[in-house]
N, C-alpha and C positions, 0 to 999 in steps of 0.2 A: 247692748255691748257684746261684740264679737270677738272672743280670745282665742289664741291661735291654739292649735293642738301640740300637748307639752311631746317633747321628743319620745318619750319612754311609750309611749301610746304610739305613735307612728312608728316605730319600729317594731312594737309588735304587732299592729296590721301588717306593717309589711312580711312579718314572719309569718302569718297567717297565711295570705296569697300566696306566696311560696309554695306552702303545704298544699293549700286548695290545689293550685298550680299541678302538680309532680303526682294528686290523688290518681291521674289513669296510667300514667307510667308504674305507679306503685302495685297495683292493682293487676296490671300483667304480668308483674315481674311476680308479684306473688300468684298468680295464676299457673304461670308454665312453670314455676316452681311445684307446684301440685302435680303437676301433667309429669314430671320427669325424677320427683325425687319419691313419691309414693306409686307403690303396685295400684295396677289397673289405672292409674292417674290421668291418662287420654281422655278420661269423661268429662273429667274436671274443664277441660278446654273449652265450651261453652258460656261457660261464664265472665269469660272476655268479652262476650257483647256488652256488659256492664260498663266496660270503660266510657265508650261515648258520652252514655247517660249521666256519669260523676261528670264529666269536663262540662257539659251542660250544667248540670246542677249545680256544681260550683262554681266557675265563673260568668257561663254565659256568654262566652266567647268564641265565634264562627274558628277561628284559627283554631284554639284550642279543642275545640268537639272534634275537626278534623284530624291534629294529632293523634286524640283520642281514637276515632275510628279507625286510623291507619295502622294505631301499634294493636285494635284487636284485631283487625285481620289478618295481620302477621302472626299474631298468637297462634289463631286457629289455623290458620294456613302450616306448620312446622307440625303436628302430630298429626300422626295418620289416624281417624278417630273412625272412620266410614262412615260419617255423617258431614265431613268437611264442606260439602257444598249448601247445605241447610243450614249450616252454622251459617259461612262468607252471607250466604241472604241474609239472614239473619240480622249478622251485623250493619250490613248495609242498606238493611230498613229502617234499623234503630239511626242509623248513623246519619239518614236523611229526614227520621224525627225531631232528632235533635238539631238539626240545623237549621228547620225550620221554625224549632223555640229557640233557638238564639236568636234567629234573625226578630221575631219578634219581640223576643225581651229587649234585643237593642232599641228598638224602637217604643218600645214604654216606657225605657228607663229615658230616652231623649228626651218623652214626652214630660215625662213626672219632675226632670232636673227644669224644663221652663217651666212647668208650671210653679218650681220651688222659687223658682225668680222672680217670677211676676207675685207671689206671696211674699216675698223679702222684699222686692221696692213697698208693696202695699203696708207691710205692717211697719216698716223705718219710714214711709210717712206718716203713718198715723202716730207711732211713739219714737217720734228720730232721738237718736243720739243728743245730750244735752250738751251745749255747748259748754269748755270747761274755766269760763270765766264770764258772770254778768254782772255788769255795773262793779266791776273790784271786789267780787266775792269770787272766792274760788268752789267750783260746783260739781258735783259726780255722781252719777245714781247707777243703779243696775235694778233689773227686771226678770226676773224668772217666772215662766209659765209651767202648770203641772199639768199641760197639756204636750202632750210629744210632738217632737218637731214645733211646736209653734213658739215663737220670738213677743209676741204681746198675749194677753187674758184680760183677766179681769180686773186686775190693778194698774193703775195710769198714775203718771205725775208729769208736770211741766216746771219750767221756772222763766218768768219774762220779766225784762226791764220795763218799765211803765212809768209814764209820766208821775206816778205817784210815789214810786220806789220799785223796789225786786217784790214781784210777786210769785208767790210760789203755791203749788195743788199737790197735795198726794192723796190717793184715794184708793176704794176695793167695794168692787160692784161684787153684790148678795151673787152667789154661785162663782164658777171660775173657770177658763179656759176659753175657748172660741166663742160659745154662747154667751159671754159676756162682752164681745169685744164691737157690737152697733152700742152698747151703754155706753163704753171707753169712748168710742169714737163722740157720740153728741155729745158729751160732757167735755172736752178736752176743747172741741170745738166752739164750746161755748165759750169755756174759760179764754181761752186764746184773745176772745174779742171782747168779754168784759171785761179783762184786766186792765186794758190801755182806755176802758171808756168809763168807767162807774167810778169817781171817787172813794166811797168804802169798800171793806171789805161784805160789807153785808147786801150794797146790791150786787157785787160778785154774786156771793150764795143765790139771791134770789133768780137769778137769769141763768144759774147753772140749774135751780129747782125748775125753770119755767123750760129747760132743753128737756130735763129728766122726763117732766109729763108727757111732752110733746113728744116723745121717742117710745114712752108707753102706750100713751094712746092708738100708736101704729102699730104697736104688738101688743093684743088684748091679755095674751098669755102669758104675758109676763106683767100682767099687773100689779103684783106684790112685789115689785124688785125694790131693791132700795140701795142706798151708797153708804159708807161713811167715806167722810174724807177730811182733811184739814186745809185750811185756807190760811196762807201765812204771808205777812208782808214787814219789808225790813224797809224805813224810810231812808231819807238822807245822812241823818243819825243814828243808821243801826237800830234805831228803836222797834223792837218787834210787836206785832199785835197778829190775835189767832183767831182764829173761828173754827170750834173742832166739832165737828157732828158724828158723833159717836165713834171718833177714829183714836190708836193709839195714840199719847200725848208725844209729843216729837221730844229728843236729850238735850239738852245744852252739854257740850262737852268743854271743861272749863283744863286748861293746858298748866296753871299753876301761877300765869303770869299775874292775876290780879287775887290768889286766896293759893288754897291747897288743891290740888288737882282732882277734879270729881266729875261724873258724870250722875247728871241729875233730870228724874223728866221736869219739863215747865209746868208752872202751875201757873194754866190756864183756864182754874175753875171748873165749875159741872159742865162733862160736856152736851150738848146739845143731841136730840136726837136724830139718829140718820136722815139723811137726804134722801126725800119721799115720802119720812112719815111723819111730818108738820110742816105746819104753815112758814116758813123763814121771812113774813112779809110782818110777822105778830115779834116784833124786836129784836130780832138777829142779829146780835153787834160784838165788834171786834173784843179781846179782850189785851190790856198790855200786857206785856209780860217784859219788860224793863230794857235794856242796850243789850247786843250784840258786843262785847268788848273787842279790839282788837287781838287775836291770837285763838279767839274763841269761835266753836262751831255748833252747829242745829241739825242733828241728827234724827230725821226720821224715818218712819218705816211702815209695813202692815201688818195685820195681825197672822199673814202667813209666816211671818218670822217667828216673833215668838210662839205662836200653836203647834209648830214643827216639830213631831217626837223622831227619838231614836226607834231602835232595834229597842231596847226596854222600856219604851211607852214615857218617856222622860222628856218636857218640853226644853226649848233652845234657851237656855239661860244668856240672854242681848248683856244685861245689865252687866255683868262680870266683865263680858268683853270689850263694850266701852269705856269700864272703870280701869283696865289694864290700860287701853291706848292711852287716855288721859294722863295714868301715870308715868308712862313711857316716855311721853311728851313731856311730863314736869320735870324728868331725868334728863334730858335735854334731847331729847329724840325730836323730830322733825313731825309735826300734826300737821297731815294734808289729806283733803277730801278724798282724792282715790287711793292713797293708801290705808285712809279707812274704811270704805267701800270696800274695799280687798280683803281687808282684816275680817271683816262681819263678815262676807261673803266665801269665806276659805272656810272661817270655822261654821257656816251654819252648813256648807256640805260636806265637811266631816262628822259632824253629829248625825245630819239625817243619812247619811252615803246615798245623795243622789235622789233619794226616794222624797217626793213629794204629794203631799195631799192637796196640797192648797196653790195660787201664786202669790208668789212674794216680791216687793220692792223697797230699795233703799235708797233714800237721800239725800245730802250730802250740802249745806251751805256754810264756807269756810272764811269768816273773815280773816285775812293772814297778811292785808295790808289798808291802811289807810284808806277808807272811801271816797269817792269825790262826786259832788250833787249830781242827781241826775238834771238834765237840761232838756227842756221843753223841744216839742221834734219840730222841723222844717216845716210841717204841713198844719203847724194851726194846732199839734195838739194841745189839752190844756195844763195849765200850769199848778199843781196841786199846792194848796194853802198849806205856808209851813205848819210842821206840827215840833212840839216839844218833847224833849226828851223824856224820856221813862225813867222813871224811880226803879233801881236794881230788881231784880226780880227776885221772886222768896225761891226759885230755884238755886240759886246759888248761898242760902243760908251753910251753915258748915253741920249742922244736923242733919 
């Protein structure tokens, strides 16, 4: 998810460049200031060959280095120092130093802006943008990498419509940042093509375990890796069922319309252990966790959200902040997937300001209208056995 830059930020870049800007005009001006308001001051005039070197260093602009070089030779050209013609070389060594690192920086920085693009189409195919409605859920996520500059790590999620219902992955591969992100990619790619083909969720799991090995196996050094993640699916009747392998349990965020306003994780039972280090072939089965009501949302996350400390070592308190929208919502405020996405997302970089250890992801499935069955696709896919509704889930107890 790419947000634009708020105005108060661009305007102080732009005040920034300015400065950069005006540093060799500044720099003269305090120069021959030197030269004409203090005794013996004429010395001082040398150090106008400086100027070039600033307009290079700060912006790196052929035009600008020239400026630069012309108002120091003017400097030095105006007092009579008896050195004036060593100085002028002088400057006009420097002057064709520098023009020679500009020119080159121009062409690094050409080089480094495609390669940032051919990096952006790669990582928004591997984790594109979710679309913001599947099968009459409304949907939103965001993704943060504690890696600089990079847009994907080590946390992934999807969500697909499936002949079986909305299936959904969130997950946080063992380490974080680039180094994680060949694990991202065969996991996701897995799931992409189990979802639409395995009626449970548990051959899901098993052909995401059978990617995970297959992607070890090709890197011997990373043979301790492991996942947690959570595998969730909502049928035709909103009925949810989970399979969590040692990932945080996802919220139900309930808006007030069916009890009192709350934000509760599911109780999904023990979870399972991470993905790599057991067998998921030895019973790995979904568990219910009751309807999706209409009005009501499934909130989940990684554990780079809540392990996220401040400046005082003090971790991201999630719960409070979903317990607020919830109530917000029973007040009659409007519950929608990215303006909860926003909410978690504003306040987890206020608490940490920016500083991240880990990567983090949020997820977002919003029932806010009426379902309607998914339908079997044009090409023969198959048609999943109805299933029955779920008994409420002890998430939404008022304890």
């Amino acid at each position: 998810m790419i947000r634009p830059r708020p105005a108060s930020r661009r305007s102080g870049t732009r005040a920034r460049g300015l400065v950069i800007l005006s540093l060799p005009g500044v720099w003269v001006a305090a120069v021959l200031g030197l030269v004409y308001t203090v005794p013996g001051g004429a010395q001082w005039a040398p150090a106008a060959v400086a100027a070039p070197a600033l307009a290079c260093a700060g912006t790196g602009r052929r035009r600008c280095v020239l400026v630069g070089g012309g108002l120091a030779v003017a400097a030095v050209a105006v007092p009579d120092t008896g050195q004036r013609l060593g100085t002028e070389v002088a400057v006009v060594a420097v002057l064709l130093v520098c023009l020679w690192l500009a020119d080159r920086r121009a062409r690094l920085t050409a080089e480094l802006d495609r390669t940032q693009e051919i990096a952006l189409a790669a990582q928004q195919a591997l984790l594109p943008p979710l679309p913001h409605r599947v099968s009459g859920l409304a949907v939103a996520g965001y993704h943060l990498s504690a890696s600089r500059g990079a847009r994907v790590g080590g946390d992934l999620y999807e969500v697909l419509a499936t002949p079986y219902g909305v299936r959904a992955v969130i997950g946080d591969v063992r380490g974080h940042g680039l180094e994680a992100v060949g694990t991202v990619a065969a996991l996701l790619g897995s799931f992409r093509e189990a979802a639409h083909e395995e009626p449970e969720l548990g051959g899901v799991l098993r052909r995401l375990d059978r990617a995970l090995h297959r992607h070890l196996r090709e890197r011997p050094y990373a043979a301790e890796e492991f996942v947690t993640l959570i595998l969730l699916e909502l049928d035709d009747d909103c009925g949810v069922q989970v399979v969590n392998c040692g990932h945080p349990q996802p919220y139900r965020l309930c808006p007030g319309r069916a009890g009192p306003p709350s934000a509760r994780p599911l109780d999904a039972g023990e979870p399972l252990p991470p993905l790599g280090l057991f067998d998921p072939a030895r019973g790995a089965k979904a568990v219910p966790c009751g309807e999706l009501l209409p009005g009501q949302a499934l909130f989940l996350h990684t554990d780079g959200v809540t392990d996220a400390r401040d400046t005082a070592g003090e971790f991201f308190a999630l719960s409070p902040v979903l317990e607020r929208a919830a109530q917000e919502a029973g007040h009659g405020a409007v519950l929608s997937a990215g303006a909860l996405v926003e909410t978690v997302r504003a306040a987890f970089l206020q608490h940490t300001r920016g500083r991240l250890t880990d990567d983090m992801a949020l997820l977002v499935l919003h029932r806010d209208v009426p379902r309607v069955p998914t339908q079997a696709g044009a090409h023969g896919a198959p048609t999943p056995a109805p299933r029955r509704k779920f008994p409420e889930c002890r998430a939404l107890d008022s304890g």
